[in-house]
KOLLOVO-366466 format. One line per 5 residues: number of its first residue (from 1); for each residue x, y, z of N, C-alpha, C, O. Coordinates in steps of 0.2 Angstrom, whole numbers. Layout:
N
NUM> X/Y/Z/X/Y/Z/X/Y/Z/X/Y/Z  ...;
//
This chain:
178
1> 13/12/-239/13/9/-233/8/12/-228/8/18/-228  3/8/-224/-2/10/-219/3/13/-213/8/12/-211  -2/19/-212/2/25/-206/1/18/-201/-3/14/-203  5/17/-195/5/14/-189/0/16/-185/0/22/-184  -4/13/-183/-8/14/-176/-5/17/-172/1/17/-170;
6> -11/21/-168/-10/25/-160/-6/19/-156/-7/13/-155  -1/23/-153/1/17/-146/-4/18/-140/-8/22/-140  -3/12/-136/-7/14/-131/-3/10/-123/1/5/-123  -6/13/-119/-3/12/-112/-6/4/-111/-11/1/-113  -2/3/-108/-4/-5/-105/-12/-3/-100/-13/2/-97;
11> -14/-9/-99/-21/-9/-95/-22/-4/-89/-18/-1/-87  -25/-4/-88/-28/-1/-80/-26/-8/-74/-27/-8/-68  -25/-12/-78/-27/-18/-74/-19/-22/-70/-19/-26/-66  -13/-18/-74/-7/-20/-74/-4/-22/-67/2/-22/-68  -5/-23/-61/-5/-23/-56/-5/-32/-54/-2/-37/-52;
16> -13/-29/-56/-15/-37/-53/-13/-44/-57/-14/-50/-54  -11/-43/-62/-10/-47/-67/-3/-49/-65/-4/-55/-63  3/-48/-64/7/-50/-61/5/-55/-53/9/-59/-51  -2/-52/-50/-1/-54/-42/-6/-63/-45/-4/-68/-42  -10/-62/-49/-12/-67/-51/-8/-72/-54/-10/-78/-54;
21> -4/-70/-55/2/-75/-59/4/-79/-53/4/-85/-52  6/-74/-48/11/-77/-43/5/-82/-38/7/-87/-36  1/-81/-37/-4/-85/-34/-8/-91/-38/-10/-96/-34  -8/-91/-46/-9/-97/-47/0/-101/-48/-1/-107/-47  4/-99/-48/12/-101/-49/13/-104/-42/18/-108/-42;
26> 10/-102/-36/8/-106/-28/6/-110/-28/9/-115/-25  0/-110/-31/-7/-117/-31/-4/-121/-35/-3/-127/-34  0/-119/-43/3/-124/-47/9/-130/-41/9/-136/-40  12/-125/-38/19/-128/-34/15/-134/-28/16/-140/-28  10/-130/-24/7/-136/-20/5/-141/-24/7/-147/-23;
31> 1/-139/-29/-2/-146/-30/3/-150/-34/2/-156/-34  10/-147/-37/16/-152/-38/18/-158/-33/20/-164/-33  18/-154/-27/21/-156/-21/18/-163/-20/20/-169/-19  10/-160/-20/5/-165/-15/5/-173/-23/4/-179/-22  7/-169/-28/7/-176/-32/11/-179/-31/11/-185/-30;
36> 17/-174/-30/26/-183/-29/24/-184/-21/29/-188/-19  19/-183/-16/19/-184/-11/17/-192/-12/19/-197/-10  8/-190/-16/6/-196/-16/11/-202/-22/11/-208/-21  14/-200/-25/19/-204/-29/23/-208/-26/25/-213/-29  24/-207/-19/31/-209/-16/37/-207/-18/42/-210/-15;
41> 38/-200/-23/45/-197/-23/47/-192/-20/53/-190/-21  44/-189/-15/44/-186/-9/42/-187/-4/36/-187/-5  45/-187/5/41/-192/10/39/-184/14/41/-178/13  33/-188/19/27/-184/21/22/-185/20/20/-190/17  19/-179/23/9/-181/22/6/-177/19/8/-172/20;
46> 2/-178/14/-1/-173/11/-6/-168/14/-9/-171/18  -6/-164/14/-8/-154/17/-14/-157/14/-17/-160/18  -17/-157/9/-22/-157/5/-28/-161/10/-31/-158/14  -28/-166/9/-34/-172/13/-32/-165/22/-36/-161/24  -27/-167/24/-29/-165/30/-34/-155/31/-36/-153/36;
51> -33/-152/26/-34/-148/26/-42/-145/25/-45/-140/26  -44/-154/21/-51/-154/18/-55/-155/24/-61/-153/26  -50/-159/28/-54/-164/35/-56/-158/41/-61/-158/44  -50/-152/40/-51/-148/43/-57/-144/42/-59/-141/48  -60/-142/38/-65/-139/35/-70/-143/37/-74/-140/41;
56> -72/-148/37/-77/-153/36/-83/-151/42/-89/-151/41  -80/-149/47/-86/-148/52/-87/-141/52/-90/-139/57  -85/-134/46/-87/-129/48/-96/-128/47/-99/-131/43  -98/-123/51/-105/-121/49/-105/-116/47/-100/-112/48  -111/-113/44/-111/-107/43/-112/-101/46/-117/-101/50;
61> -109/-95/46/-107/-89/51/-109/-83/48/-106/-82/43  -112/-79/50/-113/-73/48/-109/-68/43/-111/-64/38  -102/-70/45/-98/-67/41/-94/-67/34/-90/-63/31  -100/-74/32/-98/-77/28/-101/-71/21/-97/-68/17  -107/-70/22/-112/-64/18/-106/-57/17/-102/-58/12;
66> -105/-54/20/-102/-49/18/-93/-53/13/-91/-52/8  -91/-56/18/-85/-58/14/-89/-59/7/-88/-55/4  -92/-65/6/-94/-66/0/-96/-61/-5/-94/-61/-11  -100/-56/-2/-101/-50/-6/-93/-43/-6/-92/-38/-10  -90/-46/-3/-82/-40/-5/-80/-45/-10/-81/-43/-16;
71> -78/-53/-11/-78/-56/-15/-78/-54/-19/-73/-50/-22  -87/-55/-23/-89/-53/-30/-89/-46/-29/-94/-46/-34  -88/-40/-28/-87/-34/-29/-80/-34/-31/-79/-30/-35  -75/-38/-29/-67/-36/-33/-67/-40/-40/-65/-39/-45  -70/-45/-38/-70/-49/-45/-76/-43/-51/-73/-41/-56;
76> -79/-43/-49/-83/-38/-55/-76/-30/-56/-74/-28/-61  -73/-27/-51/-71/-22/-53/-64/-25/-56/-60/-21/-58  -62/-33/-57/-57/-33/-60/-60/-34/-68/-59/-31/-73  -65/-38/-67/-68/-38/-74/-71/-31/-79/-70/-30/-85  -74/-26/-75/-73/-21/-76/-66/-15/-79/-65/-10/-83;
81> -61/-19/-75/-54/-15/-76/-52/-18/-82/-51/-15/-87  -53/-25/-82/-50/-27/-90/-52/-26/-95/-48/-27/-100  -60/-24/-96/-62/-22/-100/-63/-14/-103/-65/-13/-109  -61/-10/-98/-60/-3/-99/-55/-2/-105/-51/-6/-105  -55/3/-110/-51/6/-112/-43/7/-111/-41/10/-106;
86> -39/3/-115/-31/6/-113/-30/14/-114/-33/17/-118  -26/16/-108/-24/24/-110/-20/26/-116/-17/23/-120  -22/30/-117/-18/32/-122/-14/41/-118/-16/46/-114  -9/39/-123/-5/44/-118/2/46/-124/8/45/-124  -4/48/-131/1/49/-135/-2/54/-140/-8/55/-140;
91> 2/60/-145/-2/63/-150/0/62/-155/6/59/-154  -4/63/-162/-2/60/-168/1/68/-172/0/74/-172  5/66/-175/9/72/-178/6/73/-184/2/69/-186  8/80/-190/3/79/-195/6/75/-201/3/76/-207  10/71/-201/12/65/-206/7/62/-206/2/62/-203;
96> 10/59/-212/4/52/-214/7/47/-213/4/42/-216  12/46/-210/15/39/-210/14/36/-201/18/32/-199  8/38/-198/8/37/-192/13/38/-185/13/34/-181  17/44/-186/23/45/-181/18/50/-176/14/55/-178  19/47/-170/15/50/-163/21/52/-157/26/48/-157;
101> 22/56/-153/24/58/-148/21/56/-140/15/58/-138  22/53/-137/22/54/-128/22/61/-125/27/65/-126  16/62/-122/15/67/-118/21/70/-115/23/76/-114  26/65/-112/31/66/-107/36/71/-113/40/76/-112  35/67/-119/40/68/-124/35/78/-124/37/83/-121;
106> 32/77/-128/28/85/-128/30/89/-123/31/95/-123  31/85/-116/32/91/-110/39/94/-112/41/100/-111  42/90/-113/52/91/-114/51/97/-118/53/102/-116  47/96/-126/50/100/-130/45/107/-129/46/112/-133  41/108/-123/38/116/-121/42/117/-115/43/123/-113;
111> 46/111/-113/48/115/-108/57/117/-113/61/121/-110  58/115/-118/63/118/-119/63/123/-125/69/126/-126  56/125/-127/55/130/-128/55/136/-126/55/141/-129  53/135/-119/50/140/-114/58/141/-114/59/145/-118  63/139/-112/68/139/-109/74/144/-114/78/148/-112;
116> 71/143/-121/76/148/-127/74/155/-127/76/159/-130  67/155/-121/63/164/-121/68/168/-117/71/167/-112  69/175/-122/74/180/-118/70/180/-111/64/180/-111  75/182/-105/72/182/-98/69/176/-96/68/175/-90  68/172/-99/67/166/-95/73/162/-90/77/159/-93;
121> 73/160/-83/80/158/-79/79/149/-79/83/145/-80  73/147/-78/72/138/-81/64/138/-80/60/141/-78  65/131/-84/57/131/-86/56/125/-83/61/122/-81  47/122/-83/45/115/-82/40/115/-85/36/121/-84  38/110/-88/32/106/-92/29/100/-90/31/94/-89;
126> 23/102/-88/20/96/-91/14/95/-95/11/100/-96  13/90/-96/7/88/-102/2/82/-103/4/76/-101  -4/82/-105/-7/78/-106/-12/78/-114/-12/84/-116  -15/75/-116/-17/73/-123/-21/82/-125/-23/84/-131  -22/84/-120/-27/90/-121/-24/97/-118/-27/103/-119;
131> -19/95/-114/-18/104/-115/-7/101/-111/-4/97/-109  -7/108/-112/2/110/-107/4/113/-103/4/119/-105  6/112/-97/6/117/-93/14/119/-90/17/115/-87  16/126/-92/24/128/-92/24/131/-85/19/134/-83  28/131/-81/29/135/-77/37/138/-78/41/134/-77;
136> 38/142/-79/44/148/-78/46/151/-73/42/152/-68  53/153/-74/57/158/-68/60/163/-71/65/163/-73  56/167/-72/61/173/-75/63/179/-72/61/181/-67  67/183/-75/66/191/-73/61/195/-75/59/199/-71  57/194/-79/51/199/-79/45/195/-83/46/190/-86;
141> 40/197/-82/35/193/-86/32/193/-92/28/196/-94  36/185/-96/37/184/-103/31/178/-103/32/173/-106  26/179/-99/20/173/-102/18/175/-110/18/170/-114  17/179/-113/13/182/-121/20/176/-125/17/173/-130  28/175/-124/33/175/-126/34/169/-127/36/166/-132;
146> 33/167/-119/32/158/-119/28/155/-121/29/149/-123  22/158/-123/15/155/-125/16/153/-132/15/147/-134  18/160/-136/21/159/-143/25/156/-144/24/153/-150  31/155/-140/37/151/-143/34/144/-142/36/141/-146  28/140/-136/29/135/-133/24/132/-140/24/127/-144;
151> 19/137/-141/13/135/-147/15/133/-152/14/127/-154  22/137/-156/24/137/-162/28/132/-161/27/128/-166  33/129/-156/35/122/-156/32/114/-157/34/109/-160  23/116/-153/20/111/-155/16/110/-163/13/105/-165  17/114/-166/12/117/-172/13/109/-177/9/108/-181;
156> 17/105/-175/16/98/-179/14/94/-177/15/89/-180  10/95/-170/5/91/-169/0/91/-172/-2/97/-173  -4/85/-173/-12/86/-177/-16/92/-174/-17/97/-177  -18/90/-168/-22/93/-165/-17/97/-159/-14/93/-155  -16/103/-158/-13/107/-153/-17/109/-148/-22/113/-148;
161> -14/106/-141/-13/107/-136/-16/113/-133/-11/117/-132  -21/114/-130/-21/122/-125/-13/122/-120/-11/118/-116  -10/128/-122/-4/131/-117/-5/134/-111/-4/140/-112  -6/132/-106/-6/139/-99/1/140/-97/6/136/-100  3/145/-94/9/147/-95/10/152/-87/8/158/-87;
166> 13/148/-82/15/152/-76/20/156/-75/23/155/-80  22/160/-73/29/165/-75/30/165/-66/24/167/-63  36/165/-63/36/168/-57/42/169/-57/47/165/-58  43/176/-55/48/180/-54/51/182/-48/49/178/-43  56/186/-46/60/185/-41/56/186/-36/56/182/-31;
171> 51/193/-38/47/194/-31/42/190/-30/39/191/-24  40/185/-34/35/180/-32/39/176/-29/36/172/-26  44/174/-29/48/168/-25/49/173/-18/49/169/-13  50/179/-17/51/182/-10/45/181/-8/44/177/-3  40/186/-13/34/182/-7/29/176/-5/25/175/0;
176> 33/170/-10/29/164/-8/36/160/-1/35/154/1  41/165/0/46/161/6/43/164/12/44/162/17  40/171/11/39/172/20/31/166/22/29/165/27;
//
């Protein structure tokens, strides 16, 4: 059986694509309306012709240049966003069967390494594809203790992670409250 492919993060783009929906899903509904208008199955005047009539006598206005130009700069950084790269926000383990981990998931399992070190009071992790960052509460300072326990947890990731490893103790919380 082929190992599974890396996961990856939805687009950079995920935002807009939702607000696009709802703004052709508007234009769809008008232009429904304005057709049973002209049909005769809904009574009223069509928005559309009068709207065009309204336009008819515009001229051209200075401010038309810049709008135009913010225009085509969002439409380029969309096209840009869609074409960038999906994130990837995952590591691959050293299996062959394609089983990969979430950074968020890596962060749990250093922070709950850090958390079984003698002297340590609680732990926090975070992570990303290239390194981990623990910060600890302890009684004395077990950085050398967390680093090894946090390293030796990841050891099944392919490629491992740089560990930094904060330790703050009772007297660093005294001195970071005055």
């Amino acid at each position: 059986m082929p190992a599974a492919p890396e996961a990856s993060g939805s687009g950079r783009i995920g935002v807009v694509g939702p607000v696009l929906a709802a703004l052709l899903l508007a234009t769809g509904l008008l232009l429904l309306r304005e057709a049973l208008v002209v049909l005769g199955a809904v009574s009223g005047a069509p928005w559309l012709p009068a709207a065009a009539e309204g336009l008819r006598g515009l001229a051209p206005a200075w401010w038309l240049v810049p709008a135009g130009l913010a225009v085509a700069l969002v439409g380029l950084w969309l096209l840009v966003s869609a074409l960038r790269p999906r994130s990837r926000r995952t590591l691959p383990l050293t299996s062959g069967t394609g089983v990969f981990l979430h950074t968020r998931d890596v962060a749990r399992l250093a922070a709950g390494a850090a958390r079984e070190v003698d002297g340590v009071l609680s732990a926090s992790a975070t992570a990303t594809r290239r390194a981990v960052g623990v910060t600890v509460h302890g009684t004395a300072d077990v950085r050398e203790e967390v680093a090894r326990a946090v390293t030796e947890t990841l050891t099944p990731l392919r490629t491992a992670p740089r560990v930094d490893v904060r330790v703050r103790t009772g007297r660093d919380d005294e001195r970071n409250d005055r």
